[in-house]
VEXVEX-22847 format. One record per residue (C-alpha): residue in one letter; x, y, z. Coordinates in steps of 0.02 Angstrom, whole numbers, plus 50000, padded with zeros to 5 digits. Each point is the difference from the previous one (the first is absolute). Layout:
BEGIN
AXYZ
...
END
This chain:
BEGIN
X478294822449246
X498725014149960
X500295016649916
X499845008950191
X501354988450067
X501025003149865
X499845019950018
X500424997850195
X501484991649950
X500585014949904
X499565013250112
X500784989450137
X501754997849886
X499895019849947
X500075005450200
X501394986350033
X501105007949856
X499475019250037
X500624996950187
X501474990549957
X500405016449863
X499525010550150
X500944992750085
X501685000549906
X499435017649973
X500165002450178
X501754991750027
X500585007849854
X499275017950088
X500964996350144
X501764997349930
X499955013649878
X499385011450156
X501474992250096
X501275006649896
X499335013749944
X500735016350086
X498965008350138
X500565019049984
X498885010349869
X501625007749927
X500474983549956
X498554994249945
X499595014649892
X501544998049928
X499764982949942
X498345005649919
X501085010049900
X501684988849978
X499104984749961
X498845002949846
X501555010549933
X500964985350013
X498734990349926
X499835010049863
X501955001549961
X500134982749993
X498484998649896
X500815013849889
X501784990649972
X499154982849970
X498945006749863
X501505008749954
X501474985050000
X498684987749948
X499195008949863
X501215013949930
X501814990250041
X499334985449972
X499755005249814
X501345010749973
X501384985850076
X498784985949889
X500525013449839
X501625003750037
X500604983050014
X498974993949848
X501105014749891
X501474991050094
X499904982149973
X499445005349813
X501235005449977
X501064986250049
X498884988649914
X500465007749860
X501824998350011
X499964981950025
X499045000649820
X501325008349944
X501474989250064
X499084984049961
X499385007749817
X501915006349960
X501154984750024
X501395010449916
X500425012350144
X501094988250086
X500865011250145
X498155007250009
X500695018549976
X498535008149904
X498734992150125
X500975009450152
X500155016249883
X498204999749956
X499484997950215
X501305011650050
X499525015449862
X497904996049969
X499504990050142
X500865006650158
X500494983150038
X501884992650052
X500104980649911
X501094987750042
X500334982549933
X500374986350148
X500284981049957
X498794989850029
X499794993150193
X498774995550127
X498945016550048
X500495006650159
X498884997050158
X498375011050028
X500595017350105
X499015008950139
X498555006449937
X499625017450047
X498665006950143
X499045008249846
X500214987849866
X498825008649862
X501615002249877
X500474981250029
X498234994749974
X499905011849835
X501534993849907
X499914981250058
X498184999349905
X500405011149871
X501664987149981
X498894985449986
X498785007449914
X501235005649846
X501474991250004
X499574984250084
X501884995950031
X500694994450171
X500515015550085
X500575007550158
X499985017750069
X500795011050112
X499035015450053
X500825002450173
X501804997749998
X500395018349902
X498935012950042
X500125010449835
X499944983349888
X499134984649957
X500824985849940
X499124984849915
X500644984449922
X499064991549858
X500764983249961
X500244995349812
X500454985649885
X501725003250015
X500285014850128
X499325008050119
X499435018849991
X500445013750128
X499035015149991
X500315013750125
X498635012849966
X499775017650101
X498664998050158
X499075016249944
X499664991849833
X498954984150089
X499365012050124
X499245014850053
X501075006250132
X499135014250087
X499464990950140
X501095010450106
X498995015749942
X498264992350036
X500584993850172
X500735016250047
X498495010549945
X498814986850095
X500745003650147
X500655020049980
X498025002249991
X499434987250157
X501325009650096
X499485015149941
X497974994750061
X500624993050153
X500685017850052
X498535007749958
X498874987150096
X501255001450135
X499855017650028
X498245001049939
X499444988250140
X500955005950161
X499265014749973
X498504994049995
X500104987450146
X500925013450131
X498305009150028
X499334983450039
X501464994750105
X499695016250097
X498374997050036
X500254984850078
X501295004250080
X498915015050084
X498644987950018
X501294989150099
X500755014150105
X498165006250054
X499604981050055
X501435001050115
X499395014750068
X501335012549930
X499765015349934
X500015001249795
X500505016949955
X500455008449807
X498944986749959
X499025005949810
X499074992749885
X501284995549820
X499844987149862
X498604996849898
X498275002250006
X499464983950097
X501475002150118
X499815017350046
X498084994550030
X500564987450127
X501375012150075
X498215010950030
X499034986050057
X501514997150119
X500065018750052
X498305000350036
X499704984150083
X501645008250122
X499135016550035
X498424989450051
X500734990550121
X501205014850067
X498375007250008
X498924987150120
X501474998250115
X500265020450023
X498124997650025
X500234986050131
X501475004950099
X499035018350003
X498604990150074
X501114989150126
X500755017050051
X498345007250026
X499344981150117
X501574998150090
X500015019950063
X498064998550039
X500374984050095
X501665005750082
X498855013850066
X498784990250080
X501314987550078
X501255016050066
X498285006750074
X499734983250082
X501834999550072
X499575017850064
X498294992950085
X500884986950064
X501585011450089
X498585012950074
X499044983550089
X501474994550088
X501014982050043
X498964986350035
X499644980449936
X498655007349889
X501055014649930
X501614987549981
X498904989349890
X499225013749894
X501735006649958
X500694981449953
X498474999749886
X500355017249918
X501884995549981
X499344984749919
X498855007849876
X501265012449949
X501244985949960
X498634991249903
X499465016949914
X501775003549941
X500054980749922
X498535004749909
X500415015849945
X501664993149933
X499254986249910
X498895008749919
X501045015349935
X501654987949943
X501355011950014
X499615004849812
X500725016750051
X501804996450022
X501055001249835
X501404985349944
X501805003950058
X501684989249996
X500104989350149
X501284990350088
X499154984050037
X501624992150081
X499945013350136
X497985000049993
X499864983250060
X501414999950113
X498835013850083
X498754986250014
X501264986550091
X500565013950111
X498225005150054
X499244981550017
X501624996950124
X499605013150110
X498434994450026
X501064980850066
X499914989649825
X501404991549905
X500055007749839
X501364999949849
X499955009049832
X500934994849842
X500205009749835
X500374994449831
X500285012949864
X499785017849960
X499215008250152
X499475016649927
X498254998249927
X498455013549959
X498614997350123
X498855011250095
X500984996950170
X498785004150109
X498504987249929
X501304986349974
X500775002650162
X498304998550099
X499744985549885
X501454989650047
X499865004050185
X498204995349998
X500734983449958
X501474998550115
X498685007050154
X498954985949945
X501434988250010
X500655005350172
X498314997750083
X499954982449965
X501984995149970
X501415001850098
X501404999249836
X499615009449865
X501344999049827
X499725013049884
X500854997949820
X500205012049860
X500274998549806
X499985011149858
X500244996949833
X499775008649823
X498034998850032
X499374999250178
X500505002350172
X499404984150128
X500015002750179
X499374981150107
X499835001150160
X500154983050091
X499554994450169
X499884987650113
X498235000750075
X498394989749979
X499865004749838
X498115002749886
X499364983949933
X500144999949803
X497855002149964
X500235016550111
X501275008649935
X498845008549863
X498805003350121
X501085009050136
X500465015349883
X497915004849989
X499895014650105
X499355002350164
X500004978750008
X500574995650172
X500024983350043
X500774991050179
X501514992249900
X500085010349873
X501555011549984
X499555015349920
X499265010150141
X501275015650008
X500405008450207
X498175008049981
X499014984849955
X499075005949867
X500504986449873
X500945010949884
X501614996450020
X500294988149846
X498635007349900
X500895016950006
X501674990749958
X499404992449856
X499005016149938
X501725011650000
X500854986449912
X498784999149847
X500015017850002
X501824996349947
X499524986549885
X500454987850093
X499164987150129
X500434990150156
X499864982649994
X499904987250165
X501004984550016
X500564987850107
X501805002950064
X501784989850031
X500095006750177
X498004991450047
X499075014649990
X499215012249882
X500805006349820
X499415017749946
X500715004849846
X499785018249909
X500354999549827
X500075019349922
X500785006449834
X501505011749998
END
């Protein structure tokens, strides 16, 4: 194998292990992103919570592990040194028989309560304690200096610490204060550790919904003015960046306020010059007289001021009309009530609260649009209700031909008007479920087409509350 073989057979291994690390890294991405909370509150409060937790727990390990860890190791050294050194003494001075002197001298100079037990198995090992740094400190500093068989108790009473040394003849009981073996201010140390996190946590707490409620409020204007409701009181607050985007928002807003004050001012100005021409027609057309011709002429005018009204109400979207509670129970009821006097089977159920802010007027021509498109080519129509917390969805089922599923995209293009296509509306123009649609994004919502249980079509409008 040559020199170039051998590189390619690096490079190649390199890329195999940099895409299998990318992708772990990837996986890994995922699952941390899945759990990971999705609100910035939240989130900016774990940028805060989490490296002080980090660092607290960085700050009592050094702590324990450096600073207790030698103090305890001290402490229990002086301890068992001391009883090192009375079992010198009892062992060097044969003649204190009932041991008195040795339990003066611990009692008065060492701190330490001595007793004498005969000599017997030592008693079995006892729990050993979550934090067993004073266990671990006396049993090495045991070994290490006395080198006896032994067995300690550092558990049982909280205030004391028994150990047993076993001797030639006897075995040693020492009870010895815990605060003597130990330094006991672990209490202190946990309780400042956490005064001061809950003191930073308040602060961050407070610090931060101040800081997000600017940002909550723009959205939340952002969101009403997508629905097409008015945002009023609404100010630029926060900090710098946010009150920039508040302005960008205000701006953006007054532009678009702007174009369709310009438009509908425009509309007004083409639908009275039209209307002129077509009422002068009419008037033409009266002066002439009856006959076939004149018939004809007027069926034609009729016609184009049906078709110039579709226009003109596509075009301008009802941006005018302002949001308002609405009772969509009694709303669509309207609907069934209408489509059977015109001879169709129609039934309307409700789930949930019925009140909901809409502009009535758009959403109104927007669901008849649908039900009118429905009873041209459907005898039943079922239309079914339900709100929730989040949106308000209105299907209206029938049980006509139906649209086949590659044309039900196509039919909401305006002025498309195909033979078996359903969204033609009474004046033909092929705006029927183009304007539907167009008042229910205004909303910020959308209409969807299905296929339904009863044979027929499925339209579905879908709108936030």
């Amino acid at each position: 194998m040559t020199s170039l073989d051998i590189g390619v057979a690096t490079i190649r291994s390199i890329r195999t292990a940099a895409g299998r690390f990318g992708d772990a890294w990837r996986r890994f991405s995922r699952r941390v992103a899945g759990v990971m909370p999705k609100g910035l509150y939240a989130r900016a409060l774990l940028i805060i919570i989490l490296p002080m937790v980090i660092l607290q727990s960085v700050v009592a390990f050094v702590f324990m592990e450096r600073h207790w860890n030698l103090v305890t190791q001290r402490l229990s050294a002086a301890v068992v040194q001391d009883i090192a050194a009375l079992i010198d003494v009892y062992n060097g001075y044969p003649q204190d028989a009932d041991r008195a002197q040795i339990k003066r001298i611990a009692r008065e100079r060492l701190g330490l309560a001595v007793d004498f037990l005969p000599i017997s198995e030592m008693p079995p090992p006892g729990p050993k304690p979550f934090f067993s740094l004073l266990d671990q400190s006396l049993s090495d500093e045991i070994r290490k200096k006395i080198g006896r068989p032994f067995w300690l108790d550092t558990v049982g009473k909280s205030a004391l610490i028994e150990i047993r040394v076993q001797l030639d003849n006897a075995v040693m009981r020492v009870f010895a204060r815990r605060s003597a073996a130990y330094a006991s201010n672990s209490e202190i140390f946990l309780l400042w550790m956490v005064g001061t996190s809950v003191v930073l946590l308040t602060v961050a707490i407070i610090f931060l919904r101040n800081q997000i409620k600017p940002i909550l409020r723009l959205a939340d204007a952002a969101e009403s003015f997508g629905k097409g409701r008015d945002v009023a009181n609404f100010r630029p607050r926060g900090a710098r960046e946010v009150r920039r985007a508040a302005q960008a928002f205000i701006e953006m807003k007054a532009r678009v306020e702007r174009t369709i004050e310009q438009r509908t001012a425009m509309l007004a100005g083409v639908s009275h010059d039209l209307r002129t021409v077509l009422t002068r027609f009419k008037l033409e057309l009266a002066l002439i007289g009856d006959s076939q011709e004149a018939e004809a002429m007027k069926k034609d005018v009729d016609e184009m001021a049906r078709m110039l009204e579709a226009y003109l109400a596509f075009a301008r979207g009802d941006f005018g009309e302002q949001s308002a509670p609405t009772d969509m129970e009694a709303f669509l009821n309207e609907l069934k009530d209408d489509a059977e006097r015109h001879g169709h089977k129609a039934s309307v159920v409700f789930h949930g609260p019925p009140v909901v802010t809409v502009r009535p007027a758009a959403l109104k021509r927007c669901l008849a649009n649908l039900v009118s498109n429905a009873a041209r080519f459907a005898r039943s129509i079922a239309i079914t209700g339900h709100r929730d917390h989040r949106w308000l969805t209105v299907t209206i089922d029938d049980d006509g031909p139906g649209i086949p599923p590659h044309m039900r995209e196509e039919v909401f293009k305006p002025f498309l008007r195909l033979d078996d296509a359903r969204n033609q509306d009474e004046g033909g123009t092929g705006l029927g479920l183009a304007i539907a649609r167009d008042i229910a994004r205004s909303h910020g919502g959308d209409i969807t087409l299905g296929d339904c249980p009863l044979g027929g079509l499925r339209a579905t409008v879908r709108v936030p509350v």
